[in-house]
N, C-alpha and C positions, 0 to 999 in steps of 0.2 A: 860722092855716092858711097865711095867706103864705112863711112860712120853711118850709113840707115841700117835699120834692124829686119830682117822680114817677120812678117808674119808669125811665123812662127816661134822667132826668138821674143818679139816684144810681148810674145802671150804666156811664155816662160819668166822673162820677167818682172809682169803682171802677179805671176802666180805667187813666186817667189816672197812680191811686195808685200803679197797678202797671208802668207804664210808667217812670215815676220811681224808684219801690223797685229794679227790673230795670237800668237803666241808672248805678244809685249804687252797686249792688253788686260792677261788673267785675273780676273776679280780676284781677291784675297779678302779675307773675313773683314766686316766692319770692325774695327776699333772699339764701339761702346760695346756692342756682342761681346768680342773678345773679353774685354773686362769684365763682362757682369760674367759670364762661365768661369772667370779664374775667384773673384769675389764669391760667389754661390759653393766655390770648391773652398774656398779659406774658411767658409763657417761653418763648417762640418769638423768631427775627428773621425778617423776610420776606426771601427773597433767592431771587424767582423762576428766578436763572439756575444756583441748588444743586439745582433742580428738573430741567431738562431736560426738560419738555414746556410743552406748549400750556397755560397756566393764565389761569385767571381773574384778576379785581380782588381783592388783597387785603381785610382785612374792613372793612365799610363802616363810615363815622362814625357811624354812627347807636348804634356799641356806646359807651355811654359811663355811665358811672358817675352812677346815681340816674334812669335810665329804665327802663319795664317792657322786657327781655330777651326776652319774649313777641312784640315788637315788631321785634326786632334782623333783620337779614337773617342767612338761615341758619339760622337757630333755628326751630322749632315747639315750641307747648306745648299741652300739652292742654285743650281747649275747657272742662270742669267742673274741674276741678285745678288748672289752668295749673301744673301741672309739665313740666320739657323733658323732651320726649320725642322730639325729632327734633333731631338735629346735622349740618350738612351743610358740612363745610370743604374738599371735593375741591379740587385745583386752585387753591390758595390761596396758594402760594409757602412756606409753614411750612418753619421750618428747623429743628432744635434736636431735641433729647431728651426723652422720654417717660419719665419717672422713675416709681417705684412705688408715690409716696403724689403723683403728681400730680393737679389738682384735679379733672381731669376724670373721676375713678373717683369723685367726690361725686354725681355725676349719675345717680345708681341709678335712675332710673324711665326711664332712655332705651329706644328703642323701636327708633331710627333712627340709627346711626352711619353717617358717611362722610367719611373723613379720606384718601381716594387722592390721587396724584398731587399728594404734597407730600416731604421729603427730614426723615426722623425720624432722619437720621444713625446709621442699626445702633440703633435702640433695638430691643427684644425684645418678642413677645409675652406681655406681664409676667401671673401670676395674677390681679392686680387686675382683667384685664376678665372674671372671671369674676364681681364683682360686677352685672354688667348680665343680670341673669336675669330682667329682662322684654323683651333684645333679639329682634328679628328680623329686621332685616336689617345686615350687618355689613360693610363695603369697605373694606378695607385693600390694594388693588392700586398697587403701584411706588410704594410709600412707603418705600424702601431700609429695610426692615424685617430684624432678621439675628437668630441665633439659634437655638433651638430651637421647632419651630411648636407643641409643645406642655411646660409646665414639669416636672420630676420628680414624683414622685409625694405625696412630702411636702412639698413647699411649698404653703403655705396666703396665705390675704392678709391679714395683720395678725393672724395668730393665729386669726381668724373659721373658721368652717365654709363658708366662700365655696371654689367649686369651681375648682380649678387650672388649668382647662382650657379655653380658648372649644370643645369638643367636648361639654361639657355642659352649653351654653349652650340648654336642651332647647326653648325657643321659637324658635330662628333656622329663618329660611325661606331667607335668603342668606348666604352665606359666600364672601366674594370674598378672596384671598388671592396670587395670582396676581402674576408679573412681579417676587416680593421673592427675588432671587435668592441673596442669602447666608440666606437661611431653610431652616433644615435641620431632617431628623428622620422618623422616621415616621410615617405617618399612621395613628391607632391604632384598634382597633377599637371605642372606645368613641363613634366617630363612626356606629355605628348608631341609639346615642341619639338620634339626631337627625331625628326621627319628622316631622316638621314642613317640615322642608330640604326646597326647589325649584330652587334652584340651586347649584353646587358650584364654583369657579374656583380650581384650584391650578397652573397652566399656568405653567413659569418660574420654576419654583421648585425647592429641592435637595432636595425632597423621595423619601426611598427607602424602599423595603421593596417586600413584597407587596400587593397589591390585597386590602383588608380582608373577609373573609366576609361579614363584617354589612353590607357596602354593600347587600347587599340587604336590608336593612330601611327603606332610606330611601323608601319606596314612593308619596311626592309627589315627589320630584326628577322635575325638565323637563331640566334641563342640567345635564351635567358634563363637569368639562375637568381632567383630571388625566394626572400623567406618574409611572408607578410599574412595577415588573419582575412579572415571574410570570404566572400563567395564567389567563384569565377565570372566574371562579368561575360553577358555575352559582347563583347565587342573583343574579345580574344581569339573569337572566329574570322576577327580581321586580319590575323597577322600571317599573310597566305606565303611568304619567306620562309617561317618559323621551323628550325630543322631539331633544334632542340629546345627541350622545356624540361627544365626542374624545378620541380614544387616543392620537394619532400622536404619532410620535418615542421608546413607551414600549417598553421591554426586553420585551416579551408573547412567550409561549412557549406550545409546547403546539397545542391544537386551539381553533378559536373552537367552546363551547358550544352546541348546540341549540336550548336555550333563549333566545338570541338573539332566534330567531325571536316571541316573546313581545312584545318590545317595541309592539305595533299601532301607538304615538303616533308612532313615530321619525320621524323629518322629514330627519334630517342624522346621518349614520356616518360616522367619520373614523378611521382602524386603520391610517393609514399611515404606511409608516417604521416599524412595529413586529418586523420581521423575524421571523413567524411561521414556528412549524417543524411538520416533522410533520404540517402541515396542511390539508385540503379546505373550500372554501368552502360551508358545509353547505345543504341545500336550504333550510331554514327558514328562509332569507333572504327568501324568496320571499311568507314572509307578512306584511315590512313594506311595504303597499298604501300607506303615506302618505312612503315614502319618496323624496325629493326630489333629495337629493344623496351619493351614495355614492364613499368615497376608500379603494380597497383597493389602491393602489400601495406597494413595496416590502415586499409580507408573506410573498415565500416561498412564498405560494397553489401548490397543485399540481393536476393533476387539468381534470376538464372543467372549464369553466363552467357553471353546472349552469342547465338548463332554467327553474327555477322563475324568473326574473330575469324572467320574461315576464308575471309578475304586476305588476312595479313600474311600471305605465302613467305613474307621475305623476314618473316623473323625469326632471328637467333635465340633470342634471350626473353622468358614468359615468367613474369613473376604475381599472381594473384593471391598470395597466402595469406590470412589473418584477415579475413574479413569473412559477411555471412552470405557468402553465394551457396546456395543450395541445388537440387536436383541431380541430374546424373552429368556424368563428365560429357562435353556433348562431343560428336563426333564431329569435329574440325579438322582432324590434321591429317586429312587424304597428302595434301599437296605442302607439305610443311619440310621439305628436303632439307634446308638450312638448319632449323631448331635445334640447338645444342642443350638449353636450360629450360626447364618445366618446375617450377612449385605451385603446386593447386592444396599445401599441408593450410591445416589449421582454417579449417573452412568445413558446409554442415553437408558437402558432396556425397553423393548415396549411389546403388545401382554400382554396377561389375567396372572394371575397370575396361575402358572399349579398347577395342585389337587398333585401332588406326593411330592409337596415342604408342601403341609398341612397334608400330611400321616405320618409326623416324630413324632415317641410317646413321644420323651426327648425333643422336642424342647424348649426351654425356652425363646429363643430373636429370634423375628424376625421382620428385620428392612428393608422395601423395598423403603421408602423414594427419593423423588427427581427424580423420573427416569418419564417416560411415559407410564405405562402400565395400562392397557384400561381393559373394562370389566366390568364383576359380581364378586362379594366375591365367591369363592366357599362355599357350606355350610362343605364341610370337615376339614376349617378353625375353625370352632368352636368344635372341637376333640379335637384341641392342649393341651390339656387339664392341661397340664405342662406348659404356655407360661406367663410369669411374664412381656415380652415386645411387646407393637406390635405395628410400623411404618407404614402406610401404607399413611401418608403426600405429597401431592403434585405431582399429580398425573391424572390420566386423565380418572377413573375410572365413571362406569355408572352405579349405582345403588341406589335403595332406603332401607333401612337397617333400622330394633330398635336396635335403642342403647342397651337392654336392651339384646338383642342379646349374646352381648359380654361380657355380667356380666355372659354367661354359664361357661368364661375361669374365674373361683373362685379364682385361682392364679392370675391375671395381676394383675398390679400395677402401668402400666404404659402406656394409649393410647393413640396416635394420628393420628388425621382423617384428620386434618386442611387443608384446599387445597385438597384435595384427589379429589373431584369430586362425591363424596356421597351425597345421601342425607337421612338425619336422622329423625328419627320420635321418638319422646319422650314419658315417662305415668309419672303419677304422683310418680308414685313409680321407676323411678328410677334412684335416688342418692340412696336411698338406696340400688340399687341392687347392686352395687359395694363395698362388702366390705373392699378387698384389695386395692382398686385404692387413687394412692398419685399422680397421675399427666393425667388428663385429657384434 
């Protein structure tokens, strides 16, 4: 009877057993892994200054031949598997060529690429990475990357049924691509496949064509930042995720869609420099409520400003200049407490300047330049009491004003009258009143 255990001790050690079993067992990196990570670091040289940005520490000692890889900095692998499934070499100094049977297309189970802001000397975005069809996030930004962003149609990778194209890479959530400026081609529409995509970075790139139809199928996309010609399709009213959208700089033609207005998530619209034609700023602007910062400089805009802007209570940042909106400034910004930035310059706006555009408490710039609008200053203008810039140049305005006036705004730093149609009355005292002012 001496040698039985109770209860309690045979469940101690039970425990024990499994304690031991559980800590003998520790996956350690596969072998051929290992090897293709130490192979893929041997055909590279470091030469952070072929790089031209801000980079990291080269890869750590810790990579070395006959340790678990699992271990390495930079690497992740998967907790039951330990197969790599995350890569992260940004900023690494990598210099050299990305060849077609290079080792790092071995790593089939990766999840997590990220090789930016290294110098791949013009290698191409080769078929081989369409072997990573468990990827989902994928950064290849200002890796002097060149070529075509997508391969012909019959090239395959190694003979395999592997897909030619990182656009059928149907699990990516991210696709950063951006800043690889000899990277050419168009963007095709089989990037509707891409059911999954939340972010989209093609900014700085040679990329040309039309804005693909099926972009509206990407119906999780938060961001996208592309630069391409033609006219907004409406199925961009699909994308109801979409929290930001940059256009500017792209050849956009036509009318901005409607359905625009669709977007609810938008947070940040940026259409400038797109030289829109034919175009009115459609009311259905009015129902992105979440919208924060709006950039519709240089689009050719005609037409009123349309009323509905009076919904956007939550924005900071208004930039409408260079285009030909006419009529008076409308009265929108009862309820605009946030608004720090206003440019309405270079535009055919008429009619006095309204009191509710001078009731804004954050406003910091405001720039009314170039336009036609008539009148007296309000004196509610000198409240702004936050305003660091004020335009109010070239213009058709009817008043007599002291300069001395506008040293109440103790913040500017930056005024111009010139051309306005003021006329100013000086004291001896005041260059001194402006303490802050660097450009008068």
């Amino acid at each position: 009877m001496g040698f039985l255990l109770s209860n309690y001790q045979l469940t101690i050690c039970i425990l024990y057993f499994l304690i031991f079993c559980l800590s003998s067992s520790t996956h350690l990196c596969h072998n051929d892994e290992s090897t293709a990570l130490l192979q893929f670091k041997q055909s590279f040289s470091f030469n952070c200054s072929a790089c031209n940005f801000d980079v990291g520490a080269p890869f750590a000692d810790n990579w070395k031949e006959g340790t678990d890889c699992c271990a390495w900095d930079r690497v992740t692998c998967d907790n039951t598997t330990s197969h790599v499934v995350g890569l992260d070499l940004s900023s690494n100094c990598l210099y050299g060529t990305i060849h077609p049977n290079s080792s790092l297309f071995n790593l089939v189970h990766l999840q997590h690429l990220d090789l930016s802001h290294n110098n791949f000397n013009h290698s191409q975005i080769l078929p081989s990475f369409g072997r990573f069809t468990n990827l989902t996030h994928l950064y290849l930004i200002y890796s002097h990357l060149s070529g075509p962003i997508q391969s012909s149609k019959d090239e395959v990778w190694q003979g395999n049924n592997f897909s030619n194209s990182i656009f059928h890479l149907q699990k990516l959530q991210v696709l950063w691509l951006g800043g690889n400026i000899e990277l050419i081609g168009e963007l095709p529409n089989s990037i509707g496949q891409l059911e999954y995509l939340e972010e989209l970075f093609l900014s700085f790139c040679n990329i040309f064509g039309t804005i693909p139809t099926l972009l509206g199928n990407l119906k999780k996309l938060r961001g996208g930042n592309i630069e391409l010609t033609g006219e907004l399709p409406n199925s961009i009213g699909q994308l109801e995720y979409l929290e930001e959208l940059f256009l500017s700089f792209c050849n956009i033609f036509g009318t901005i869609p409607t359905s625009l207005g669709n977007l609810k998530k938008l947070r940040m619209l940026d259409l400038g420099w797109t030289y829109l034609i034919n175009g009115q700023l459609p009311s259905s602007i009015g129902h992105l409520k979440n919208l924060e910062e709006l950039y519709l400089h240089d689009c050719n805009f005609s037409g009123m400003i349309p009323r509905s802007l009076t919904n956007l209570t939550r924005l900071i940042w208004l930039d409408l200049s260079c285009n030909n909106f006419e009529g008076p400034i409308p009265q929108i910004f009862s309820n605009f407490s946030q608004l720090q930035y206003i440019d309405f310059s270079n535009n055919q706006l008429t009619g006095p300047i309204s009191s509710p555009i001078t009731g804004l408490p954050n406003l910091q710039y405001l720039d009314l330049s170039h336009n036609s609008i008539n009148g007296t200053i309000p004196s509610s203008l000198f409240h702004l009491l936050n305003l660091t810039y004020l335009d109010l140049s070239s213009n058709n305005l009817s008043d007599t004003v002291e300069l001395d006036t506008f040293a109440k705004l103790e913040y500017l730093n930056s005024l111009d009258l010139s051309n306005s149609g003021l006329s100013l009355t000086t004291t001896n005292s005041t260059p001194s009143s402006f303490l802050n002012i660097r450009t008068l």
